[in-house]
N, C-alpha and C positions, 0 to 999 in steps of 0.2 A: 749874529743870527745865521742860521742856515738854513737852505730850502733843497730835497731833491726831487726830482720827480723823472720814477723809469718805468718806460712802455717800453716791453718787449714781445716780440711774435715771431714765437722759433717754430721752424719746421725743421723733424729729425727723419731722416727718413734711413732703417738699418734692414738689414737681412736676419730673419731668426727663423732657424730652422727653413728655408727656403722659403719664405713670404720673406713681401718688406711690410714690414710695419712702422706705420706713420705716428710719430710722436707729433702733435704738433699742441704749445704751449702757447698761452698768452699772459703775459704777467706786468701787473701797474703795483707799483712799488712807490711810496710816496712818503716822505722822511722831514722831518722840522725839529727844529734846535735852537732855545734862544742858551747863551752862555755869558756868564760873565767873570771876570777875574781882579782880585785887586790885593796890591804888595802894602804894608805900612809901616814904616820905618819905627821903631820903638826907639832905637836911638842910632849912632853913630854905625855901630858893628850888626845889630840886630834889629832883622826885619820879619816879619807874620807875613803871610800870604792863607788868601781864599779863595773859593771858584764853586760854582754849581754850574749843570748845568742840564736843561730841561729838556727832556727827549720824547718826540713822538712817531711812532712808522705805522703805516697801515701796508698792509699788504693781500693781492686778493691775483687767485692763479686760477686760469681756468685750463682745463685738461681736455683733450679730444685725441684718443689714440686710438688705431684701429689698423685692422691690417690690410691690404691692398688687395684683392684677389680678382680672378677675371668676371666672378660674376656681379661683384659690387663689392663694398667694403663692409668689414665684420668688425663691427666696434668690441674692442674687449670690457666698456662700460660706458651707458652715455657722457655724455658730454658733460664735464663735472667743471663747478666754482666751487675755489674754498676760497676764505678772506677771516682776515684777523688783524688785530688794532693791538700796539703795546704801547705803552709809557713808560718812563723813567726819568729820578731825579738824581743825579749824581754830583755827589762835591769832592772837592779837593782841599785839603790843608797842608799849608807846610810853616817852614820854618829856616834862617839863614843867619847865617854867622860868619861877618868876614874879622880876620884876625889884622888882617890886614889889607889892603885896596888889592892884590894882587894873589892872596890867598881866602878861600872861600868855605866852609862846610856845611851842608843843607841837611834836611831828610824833610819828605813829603809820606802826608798818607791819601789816597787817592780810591775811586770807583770809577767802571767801564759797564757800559751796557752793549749788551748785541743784539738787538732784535729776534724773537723767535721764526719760524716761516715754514715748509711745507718741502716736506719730500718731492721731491721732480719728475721720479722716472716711474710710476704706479703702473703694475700688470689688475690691478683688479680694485672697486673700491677698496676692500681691506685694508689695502696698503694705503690709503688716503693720512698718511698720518702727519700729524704737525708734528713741532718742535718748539720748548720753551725760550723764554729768552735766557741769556747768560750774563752773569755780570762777572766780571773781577774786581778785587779789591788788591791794592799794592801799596805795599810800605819801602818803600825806597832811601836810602842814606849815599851820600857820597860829599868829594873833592872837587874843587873847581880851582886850578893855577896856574901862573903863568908865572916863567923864569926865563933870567937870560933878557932885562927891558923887552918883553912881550915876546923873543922868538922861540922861545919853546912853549906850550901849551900842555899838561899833565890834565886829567879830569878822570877818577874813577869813581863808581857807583857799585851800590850791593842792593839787591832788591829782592821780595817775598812777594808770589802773589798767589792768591788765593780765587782759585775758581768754582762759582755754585750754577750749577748746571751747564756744563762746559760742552759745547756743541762741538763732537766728535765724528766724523761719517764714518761709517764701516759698510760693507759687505755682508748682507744675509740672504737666505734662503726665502723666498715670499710665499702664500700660501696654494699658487700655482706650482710650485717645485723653480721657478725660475729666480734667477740672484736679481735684488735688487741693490740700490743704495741707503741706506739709511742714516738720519742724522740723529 
């Protein structure tokens, strides 16, 4: 099992364009995982292996940015909450082949999730935008040996993996004219 649970409350305080503008973020992040995994010997040389494993994150941000000025602060939106909930069930299979007690050949097929979440740095609602979650999928093969009564160690792998909606950040233009980050 796994449990996390993150409270954060960032205050950013930048110069733009001759004001400071106060970013301040408050964000509860909260994550659970039950997994399990089990090997079964078919016989002497060859083993099965399986895994799932049960994902859940909620996540919920709230935004208060505004800029400082001497006659009071100029919010550039009120004070925003976004929040959102993902799931995911991801397994594991593999499979293992020893030729002999000190040489080994595997290959596993596998799934990864990433939780989706929320752009950070917003100049205006607009920019309020989420992000999906990501998963990958990986086919993996490789070597497991040792020589030399155990002091040399050899192990090589080759692996494919495949990403559906791959959470990338870049740099754009927002509909202020100012750059933001986007994921």
């Amino acid at each position: 099992a796994f449990v996390l649970r993150e409270d954060v409350q960032q205050h950013i305080p930048i110069v733009f364009f001759g004001s400071e503008l106060s970013q301040n973020n408050d964000l509860d992040n909260r994550s659970a995982a039950l997994f399990a995994h089990v090997t079964y010997a078919l016989n002497d040389r060859l083993s099965v292996s399986g895994g799932v494993r049960a994902s859940d994150e909620t996540k919920q941000h709230t935004f208060d940015h505004y800029f400082v000025l001497p006659t009071g602060n100029a919010p550039l939106f009120p004070p925003t909450t976004l929040h959102d909930r993902w799931s995911s069930v991801t397994p594991k299979l593999g499979v293992e082949y020893r030729v002999k007690p000190d040489l080994m050949f595997y290959s596993s097929l596998s799934q990864g999730f990433r939780s989706g979440g929320f752009n950070g740095r917003p100049f205006g609602t607009d920019e309020f935008l989420s992000y999906d979650p990501e998963t990958l999928t990986t086919l993996e093969a490789g070597i497991k040996s040792e020589w030399l009564t155990r002091r040399i160690r050899l192990n090589a792998a080759a692996f494919v993996s495949h990403y559906e909606d791959i959470q990338l950040s870049r740099t754009a233009i927002g509909s202020g004219g100012t750059p933001i980050v986007v994921t």
